[in-house]
FIKOLZA-1660 file (N, C-alpha, C; in steps of 0.1 Angstrom, whole numbers, plus 5000, padded with zeros to 4 digits):
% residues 62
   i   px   py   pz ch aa at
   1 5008 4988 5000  A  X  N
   1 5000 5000 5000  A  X CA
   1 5009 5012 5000  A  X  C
   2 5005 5025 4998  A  X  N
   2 5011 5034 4994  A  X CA
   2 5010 5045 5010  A  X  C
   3 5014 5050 5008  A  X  N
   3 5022 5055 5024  A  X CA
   3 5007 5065 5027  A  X  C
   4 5004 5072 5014  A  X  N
   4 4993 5087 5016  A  X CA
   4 4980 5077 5020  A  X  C
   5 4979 5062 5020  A  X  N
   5 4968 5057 5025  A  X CA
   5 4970 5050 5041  A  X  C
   6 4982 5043 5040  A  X  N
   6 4983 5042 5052  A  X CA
   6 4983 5050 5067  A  X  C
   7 4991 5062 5066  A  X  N
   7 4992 5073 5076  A  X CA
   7 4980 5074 5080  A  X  C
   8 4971 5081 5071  A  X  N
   8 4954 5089 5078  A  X CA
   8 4949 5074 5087  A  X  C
   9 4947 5067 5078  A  X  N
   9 4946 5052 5086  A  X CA
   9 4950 5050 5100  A  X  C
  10 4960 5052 5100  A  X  N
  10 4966 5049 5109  A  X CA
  10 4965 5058 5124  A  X  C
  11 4966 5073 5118  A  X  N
  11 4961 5081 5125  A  X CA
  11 4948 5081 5132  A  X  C
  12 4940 5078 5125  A  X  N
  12 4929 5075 5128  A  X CA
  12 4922 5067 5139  A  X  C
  13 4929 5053 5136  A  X  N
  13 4926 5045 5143  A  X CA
  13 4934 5044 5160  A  X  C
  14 4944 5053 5156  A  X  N
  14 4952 5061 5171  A  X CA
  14 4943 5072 5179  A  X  C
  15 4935 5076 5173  A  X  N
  15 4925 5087 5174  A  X CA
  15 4913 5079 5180  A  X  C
  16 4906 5071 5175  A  X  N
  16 4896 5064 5180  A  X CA
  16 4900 5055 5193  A  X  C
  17 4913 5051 5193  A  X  N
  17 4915 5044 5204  A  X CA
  17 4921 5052 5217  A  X  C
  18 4924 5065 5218  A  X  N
  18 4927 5075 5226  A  X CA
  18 4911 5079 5228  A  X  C
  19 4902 5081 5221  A  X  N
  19 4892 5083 5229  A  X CA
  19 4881 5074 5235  A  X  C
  20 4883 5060 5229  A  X  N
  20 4877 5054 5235  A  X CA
  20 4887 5046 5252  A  X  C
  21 4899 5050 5248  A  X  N
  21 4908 5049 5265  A  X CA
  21 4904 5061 5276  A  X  C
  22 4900 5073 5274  A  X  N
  22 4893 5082 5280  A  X CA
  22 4882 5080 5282  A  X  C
  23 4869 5072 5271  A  X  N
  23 4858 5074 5273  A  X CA
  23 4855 5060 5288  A  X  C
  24 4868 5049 5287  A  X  N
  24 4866 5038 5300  A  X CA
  24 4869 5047 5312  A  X  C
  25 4878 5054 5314  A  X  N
  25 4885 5060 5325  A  X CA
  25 4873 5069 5327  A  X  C
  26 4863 5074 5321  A  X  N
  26 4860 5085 5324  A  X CA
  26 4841 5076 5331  A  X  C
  27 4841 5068 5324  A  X  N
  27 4832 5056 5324  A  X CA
  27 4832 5052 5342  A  X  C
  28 4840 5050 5345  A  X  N
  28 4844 5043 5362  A  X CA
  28 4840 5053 5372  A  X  C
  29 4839 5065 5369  A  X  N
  29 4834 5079 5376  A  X CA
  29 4822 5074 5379  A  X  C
  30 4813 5071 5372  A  X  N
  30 4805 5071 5373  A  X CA
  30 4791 5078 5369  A  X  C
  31 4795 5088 5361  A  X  N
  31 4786 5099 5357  A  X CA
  31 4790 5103 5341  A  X  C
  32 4795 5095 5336  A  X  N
  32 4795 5089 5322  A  X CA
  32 4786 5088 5318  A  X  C
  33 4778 5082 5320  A  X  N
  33 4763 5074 5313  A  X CA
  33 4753 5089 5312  A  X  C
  34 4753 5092 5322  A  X  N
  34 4744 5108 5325  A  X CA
  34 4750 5117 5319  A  X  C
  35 4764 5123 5318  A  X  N
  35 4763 5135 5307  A  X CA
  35 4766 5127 5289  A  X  C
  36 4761 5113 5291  A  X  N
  36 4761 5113 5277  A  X CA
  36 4751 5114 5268  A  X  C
  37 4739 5104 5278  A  X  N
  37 4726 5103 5272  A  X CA
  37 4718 5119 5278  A  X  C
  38 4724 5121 5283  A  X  N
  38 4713 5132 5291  A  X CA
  38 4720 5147 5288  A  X  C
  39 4729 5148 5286  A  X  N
  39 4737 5156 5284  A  X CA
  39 4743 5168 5294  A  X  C
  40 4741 5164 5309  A  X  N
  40 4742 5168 5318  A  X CA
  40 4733 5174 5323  A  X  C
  41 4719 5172 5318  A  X  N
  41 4706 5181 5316  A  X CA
  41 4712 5197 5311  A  X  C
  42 4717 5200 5307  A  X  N
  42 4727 5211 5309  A  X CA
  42 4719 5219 5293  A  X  C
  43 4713 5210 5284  A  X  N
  43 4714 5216 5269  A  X CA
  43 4702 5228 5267  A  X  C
  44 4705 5236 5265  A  X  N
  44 4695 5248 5257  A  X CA
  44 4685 5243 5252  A  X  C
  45 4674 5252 5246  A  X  N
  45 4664 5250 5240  A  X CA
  45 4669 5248 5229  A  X  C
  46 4680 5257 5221  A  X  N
  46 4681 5259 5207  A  X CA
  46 4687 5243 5203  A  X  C
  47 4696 5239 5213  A  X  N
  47 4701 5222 5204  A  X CA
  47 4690 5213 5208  A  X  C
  48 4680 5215 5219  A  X  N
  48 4667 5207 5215  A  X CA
  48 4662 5204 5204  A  X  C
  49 4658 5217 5204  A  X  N
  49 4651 5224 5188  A  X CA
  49 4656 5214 5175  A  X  C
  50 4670 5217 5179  A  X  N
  50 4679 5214 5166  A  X CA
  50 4675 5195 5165  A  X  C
  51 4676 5191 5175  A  X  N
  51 4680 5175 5179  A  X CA
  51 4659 5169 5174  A  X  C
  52 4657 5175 5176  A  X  N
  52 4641 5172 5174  A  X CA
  52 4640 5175 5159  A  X  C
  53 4645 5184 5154  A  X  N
  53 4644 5189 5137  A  X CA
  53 4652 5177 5131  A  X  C
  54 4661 5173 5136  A  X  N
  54 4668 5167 5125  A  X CA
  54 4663 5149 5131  A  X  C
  55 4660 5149 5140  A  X  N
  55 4650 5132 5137  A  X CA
  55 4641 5133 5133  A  X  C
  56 4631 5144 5132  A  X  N
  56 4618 5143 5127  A  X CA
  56 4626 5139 5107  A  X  C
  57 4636 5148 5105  A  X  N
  57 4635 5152 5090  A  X CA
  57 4646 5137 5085  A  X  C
  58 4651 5130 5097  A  X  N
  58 4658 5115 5091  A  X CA
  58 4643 5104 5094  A  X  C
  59 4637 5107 5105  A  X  N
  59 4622 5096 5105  A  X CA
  59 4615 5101 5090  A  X  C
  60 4612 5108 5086  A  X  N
  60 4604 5114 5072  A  X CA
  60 4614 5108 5061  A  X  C
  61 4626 5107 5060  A  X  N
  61 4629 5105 5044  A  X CA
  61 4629 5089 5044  A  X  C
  62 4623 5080 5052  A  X  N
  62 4625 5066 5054  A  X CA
  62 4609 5066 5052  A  X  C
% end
């Protein structure tokens, strides 16, 4: 394979594994789970808004 395909590759998959070693460590806290799905209850109306618009408009093109 040719090196300009390998590297990003490679990078990449350095990248996904650096954050999924943060996302265990951060997992053990305990309060992982809650600012992920819940988002710390913390979110605005406006990325509601936004998060509601764009499932309604991916539930509609199916």
């Amino acid at each position: 394979m040719q090196l300009e395909v390998i590297l990003p590759l490679v990078a990449y998959l350095v990248v996904v594994f650096g954050i999924s070693v943060y996302a265990m460590r951060k997992r053990s806290t305990g309060t992982f789970l809650n600012e992920y799905f819940l988002g710390s209850r913390s979110m605005g109306g406006i990325v509601l808004a936004m998060t509601l618009t764009a499932t309604y408009i991916s539930a509609s093109s199916f």
